[in-house]
MIKE-435043 format. One line per field, with one value per residue (C-alpha): residue in three letters; x, y, z negated. Coordinates in nm, 3 decimals. Layout:
% residues N
type <- ala:...
c1 <- X:...
c2 <- Y:...
c3 <- Z:...
***
This chain:
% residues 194
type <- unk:unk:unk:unk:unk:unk:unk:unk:unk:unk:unk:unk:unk:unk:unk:unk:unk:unk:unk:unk:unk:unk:unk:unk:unk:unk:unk:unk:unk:unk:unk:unk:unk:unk:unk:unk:unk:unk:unk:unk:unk:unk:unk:unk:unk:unk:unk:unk:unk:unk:unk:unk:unk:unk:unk:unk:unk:unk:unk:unk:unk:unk:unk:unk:unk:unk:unk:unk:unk:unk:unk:unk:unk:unk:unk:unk:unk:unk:unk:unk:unk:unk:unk:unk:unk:unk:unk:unk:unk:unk:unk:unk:unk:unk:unk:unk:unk:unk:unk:unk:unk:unk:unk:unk:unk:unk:unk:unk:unk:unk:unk:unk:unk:unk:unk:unk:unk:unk:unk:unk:unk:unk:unk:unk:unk:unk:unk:unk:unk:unk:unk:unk:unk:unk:unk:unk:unk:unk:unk:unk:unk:unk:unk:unk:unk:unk:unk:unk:unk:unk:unk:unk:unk:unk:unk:unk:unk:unk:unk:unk:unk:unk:unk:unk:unk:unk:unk:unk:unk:unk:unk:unk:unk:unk:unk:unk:unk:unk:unk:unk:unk:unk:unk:unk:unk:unk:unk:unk:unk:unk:unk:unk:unk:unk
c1 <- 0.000:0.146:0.045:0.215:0.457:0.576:0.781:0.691:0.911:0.896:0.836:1.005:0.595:0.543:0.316:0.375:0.379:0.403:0.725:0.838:1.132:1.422:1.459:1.033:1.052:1.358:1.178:0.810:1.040:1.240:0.918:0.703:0.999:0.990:0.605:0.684:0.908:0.738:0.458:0.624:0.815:0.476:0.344:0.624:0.598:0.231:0.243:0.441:0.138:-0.111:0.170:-0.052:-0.315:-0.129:0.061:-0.265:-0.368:-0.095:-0.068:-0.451:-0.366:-0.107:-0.291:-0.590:-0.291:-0.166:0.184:0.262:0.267:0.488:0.708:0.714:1.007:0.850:0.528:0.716:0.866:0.569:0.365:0.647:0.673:0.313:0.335:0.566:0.358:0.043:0.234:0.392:0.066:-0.099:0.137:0.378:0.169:0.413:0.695:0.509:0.559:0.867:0.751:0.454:0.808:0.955:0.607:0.636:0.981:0.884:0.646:0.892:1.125:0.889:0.809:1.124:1.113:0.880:1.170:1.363:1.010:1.030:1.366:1.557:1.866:1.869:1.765:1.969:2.110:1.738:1.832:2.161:2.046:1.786:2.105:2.278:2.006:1.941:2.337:2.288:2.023:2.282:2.518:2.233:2.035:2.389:2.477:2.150:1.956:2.155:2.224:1.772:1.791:1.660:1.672:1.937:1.703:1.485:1.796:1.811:1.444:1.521:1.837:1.650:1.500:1.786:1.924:1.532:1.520:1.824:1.759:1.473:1.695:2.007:1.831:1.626:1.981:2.166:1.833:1.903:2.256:2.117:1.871:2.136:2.361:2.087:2.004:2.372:2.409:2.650:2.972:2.995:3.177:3.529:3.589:3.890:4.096:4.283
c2 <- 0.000:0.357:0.680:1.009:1.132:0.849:0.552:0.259:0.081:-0.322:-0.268:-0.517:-0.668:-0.761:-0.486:-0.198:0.116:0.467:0.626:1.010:0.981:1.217:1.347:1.382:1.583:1.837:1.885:1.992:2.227:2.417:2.445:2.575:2.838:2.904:2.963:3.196:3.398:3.444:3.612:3.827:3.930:3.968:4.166:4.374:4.459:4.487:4.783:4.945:4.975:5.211:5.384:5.742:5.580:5.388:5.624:5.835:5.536:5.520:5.855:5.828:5.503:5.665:5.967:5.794:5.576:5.915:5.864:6.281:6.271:5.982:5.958:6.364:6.269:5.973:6.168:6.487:6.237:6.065:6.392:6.492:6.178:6.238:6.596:6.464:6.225:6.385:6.724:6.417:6.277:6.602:6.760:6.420:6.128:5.986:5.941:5.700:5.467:5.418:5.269:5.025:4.886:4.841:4.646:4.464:4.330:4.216:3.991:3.896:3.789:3.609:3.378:3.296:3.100:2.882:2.716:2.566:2.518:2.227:2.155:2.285:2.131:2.210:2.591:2.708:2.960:3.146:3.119:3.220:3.546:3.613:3.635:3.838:4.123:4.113:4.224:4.488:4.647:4.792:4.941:5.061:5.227:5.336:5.559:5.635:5.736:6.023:6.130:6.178:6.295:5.988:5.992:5.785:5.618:5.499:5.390:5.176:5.032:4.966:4.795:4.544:4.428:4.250:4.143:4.001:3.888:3.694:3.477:3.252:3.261:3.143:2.865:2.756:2.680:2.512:2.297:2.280:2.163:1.877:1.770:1.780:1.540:1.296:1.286:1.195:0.907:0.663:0.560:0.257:-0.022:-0.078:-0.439:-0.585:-0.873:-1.090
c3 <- 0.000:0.113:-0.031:0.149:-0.015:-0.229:-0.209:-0.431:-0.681:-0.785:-1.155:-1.407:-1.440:-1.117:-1.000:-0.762:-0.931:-0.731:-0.781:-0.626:-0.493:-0.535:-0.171:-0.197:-0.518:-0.392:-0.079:-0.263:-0.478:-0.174:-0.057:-0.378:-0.359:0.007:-0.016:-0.331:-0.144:0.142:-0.008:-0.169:0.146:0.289:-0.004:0.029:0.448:0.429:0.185:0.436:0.644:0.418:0.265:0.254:0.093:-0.147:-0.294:-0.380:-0.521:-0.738:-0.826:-0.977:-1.161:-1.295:-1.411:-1.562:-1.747:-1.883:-1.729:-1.662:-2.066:-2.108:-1.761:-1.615:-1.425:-1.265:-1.175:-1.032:-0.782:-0.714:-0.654:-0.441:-0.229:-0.261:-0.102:0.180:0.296:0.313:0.537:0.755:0.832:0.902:1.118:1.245:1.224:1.522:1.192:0.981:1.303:1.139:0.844:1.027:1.237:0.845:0.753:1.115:1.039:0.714:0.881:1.102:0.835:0.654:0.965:0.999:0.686:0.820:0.992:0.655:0.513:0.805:0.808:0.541:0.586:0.962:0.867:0.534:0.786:0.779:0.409:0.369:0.643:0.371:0.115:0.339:0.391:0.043:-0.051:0.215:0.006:-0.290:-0.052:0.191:-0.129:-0.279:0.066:0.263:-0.083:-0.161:0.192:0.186:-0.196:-0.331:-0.751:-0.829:-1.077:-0.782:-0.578:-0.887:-0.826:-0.439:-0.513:-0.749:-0.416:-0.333:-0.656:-0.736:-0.377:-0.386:-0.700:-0.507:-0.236:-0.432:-0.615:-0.254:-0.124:-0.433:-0.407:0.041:-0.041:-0.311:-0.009:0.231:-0.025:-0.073:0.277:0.385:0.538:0.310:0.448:0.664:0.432:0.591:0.766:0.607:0.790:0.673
***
């Protein structure tokens, strides 16, 4: 009898008893954290999208949470980001294009996952990519935000992109190269003649 998804082991009373095997198990976890990165990835680029919006949004949550009293340096950006926005879409709509081609690529990150949720071993490169762009994010926040007068403090918060980013990533391939291990074929036994 076969279920999917598990091998069966001859038990010491006779009797068949399901079993998961290692390789089974490892692949169901690089997957559970494949699927949890994703979505976050995807969280992430579709914000991009309704960026006006949400940042009125925010700036009302954060009122009604009586923030300005607590946080004024948080809220003077936000109201200024805030400010921006609104005068960009009013007068140069055309320049939030930018940041619907940052939500796009998102997207188009996140599909490329799909190819080490099939084959992992074949695809840790997608992986390793995805631990790539996520170093790029201290150096790119550490230049480019004060070049645009970005608060240090909130170069801080974009930076934690990568180093957050890069922990599922880091633990997906330690878990990869464990696949890849059991998954090796053993060694052919060597003839001997006498």
């Amino acid at each position: 009898m076969k279920w999917p998804g598990m091998l069966f082991e001859r038990v010491q009373v006779g009797g068949y008893a399901p079993v998961m095997s290692d390789r089974v198990a490892l692949l169901k976890g690089i997957r559970g954290w494949l699927v949890v990165f994703v979505v976050c990835l995807v969280l992430s680029g579709a914000t991009a999208f309704p960026l006006v919006h949400e940042l009125r949004w925010t700036e009302d949550l954060l009122r009604s949470l009586s923030v300005p009293d607590r946080l004024p340096g948080l809220m003077d950006w936000i109201e200024r980001v805030r400010r921006g926005l609104d005068a960009t879409d009013a007068k140069y709509p055309f320049v939030l294009y930018g940041t619907d081609w940052l939500a796009f690529a998102h997207l188009v990150i996140a599909v490329a996952f799909y190819g080490p949720y099939r084959d992992p071993v074949r695809n840790i490169w997608v992986v390793e990519f995805g631990m790539i762009g996520c170093a790029g994010i201290v150096p790119l926040a550490l230049i480019c935000g004060p070049i645009r007068g970005i608060p240090f403090w909130w170069s801080v918060v974009d930076m934690s992109f990568g180093v957050f980013g890069v922990i599922p990533l880091y633990v997906l391939r330690k878990k990869i190269k464990r696949l890849e291990a059991l998954t090796a074929a053993p060694p052919a036994a060597a003839v001997v003649t006498a």
